[in-house]
C-alpha angles and dihedrals in degrees: 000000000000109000147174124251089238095046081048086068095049128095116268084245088064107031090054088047081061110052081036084054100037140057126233098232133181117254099213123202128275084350115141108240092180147005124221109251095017117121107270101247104173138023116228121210097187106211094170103350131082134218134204123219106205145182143207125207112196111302099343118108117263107286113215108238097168152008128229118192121148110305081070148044136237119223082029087150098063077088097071091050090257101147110196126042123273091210149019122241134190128189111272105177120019116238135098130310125180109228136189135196112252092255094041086060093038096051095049083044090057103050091036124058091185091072092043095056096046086055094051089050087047097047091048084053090050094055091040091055101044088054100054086045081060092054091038090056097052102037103036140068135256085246100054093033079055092052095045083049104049090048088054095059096042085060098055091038099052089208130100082219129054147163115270142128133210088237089058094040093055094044083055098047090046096236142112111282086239093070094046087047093057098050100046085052094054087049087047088054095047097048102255108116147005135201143172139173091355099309112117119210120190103204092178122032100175090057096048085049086060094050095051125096117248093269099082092063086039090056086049096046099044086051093051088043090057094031119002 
């Protein structure tokens, strides 16, 4: 059976409620799966599928500050008896995703502390990540941000190819297309990369490590330190 990284650490009892409790759905891409400050309605457990959490600021287009695939889980913070969502999200990668309804989730939180814990730890790692996506925003360059990009996606799509295309990357990263253009070219030229009609292939993933900026290693490491 398909299943998420988190619900992996859980006891069979619980993991089988869930599955038992949930529904296997299809992300599908580009679809909006939340809107910031509308009630959370459903808890997303990705298993091949990824997810965006973006942001707007005033007029400017959502800005992409994190990534959910399956070692996460998406409306983490009803937990904490926060009602609407932080965040919007939009399918980044299609796939499947096991999803809950908000008292389902609540209702297995409240009788197992396993689960609960392993919310808490998720929701630490969260906080931990989308500040660093903050710092990595301000300090690093188109290029590296690419790289770290193009590796996370890689992760939650289990897949050296993927769906993607330089228009969605831009809007993401929060810069003009033609940046994103020039780098993955560079990348193109040095073997890194290929990409055509808006499917991305990474050929060498050691060398796009190298090219990437520190983050990427941060992200792994602050996820091993909450949970391991």
């Amino acid at each position: 059976m398909n299943k998420n990284s988190l619900i992996e650490l859980l006891p069979k009892q619980i993991q089988e409620l869930i599955f038992y409790k949930g529904e296997l759905i299809d992300l599908t891409l580009s679809k909006i799966i939340c809107v910031v400050d509308e009630p959370i309605e459903y808890i997303h457990f990705p298993v091949d599928g990824f997810i965006s959490l973006v942001q707007s600021l005033d007029q400017h287009p959502p800005l992409e500050i994190g990534m959910i695939g399956r070692e996460g889980v998406l409306g983490a913070e009803i937990a904490l008896d926060i009602q609407n969502n932080l965040f919007g999200a939009l399918v980044q990668g299609s796939g499947n995703s096991w999803r809950l309804e908000k008292n389902d989730f609540l209702e297995i939180i409240k009788t197992h502390i396993e689960l609960k814990n392993i919310i808490l730890s998720y929701m630490a790692v969260r906080i931990k990540q989308l500040s660093l996506s903050a710092a990595c925003e301000h300090f690093h360059e188109i290029g590296p941000r690419l790289a770290k990009w193009l590796l996370m996606s890689e992760d939650r799509a289990q897949s050296t190819t993927f769906l993607m295309t330089h228009e969605f990357i831009s809007l993401m990263l929060g810069v003009r297309r033609v940046g994103i253009t020039t780098a993955a070219a560079e990348f193109r030229r040095n073997g890194l990369i290929e990409y055509r009609r808006g499917e991305m292939q990474i050929l060498n993933r050691p060398a796009l490590m190298a090219a990437s900026c520190s983050c990427y290693l941060q992200n792994r490491k602050i996820y091993s330190t909450f949970i391991g």
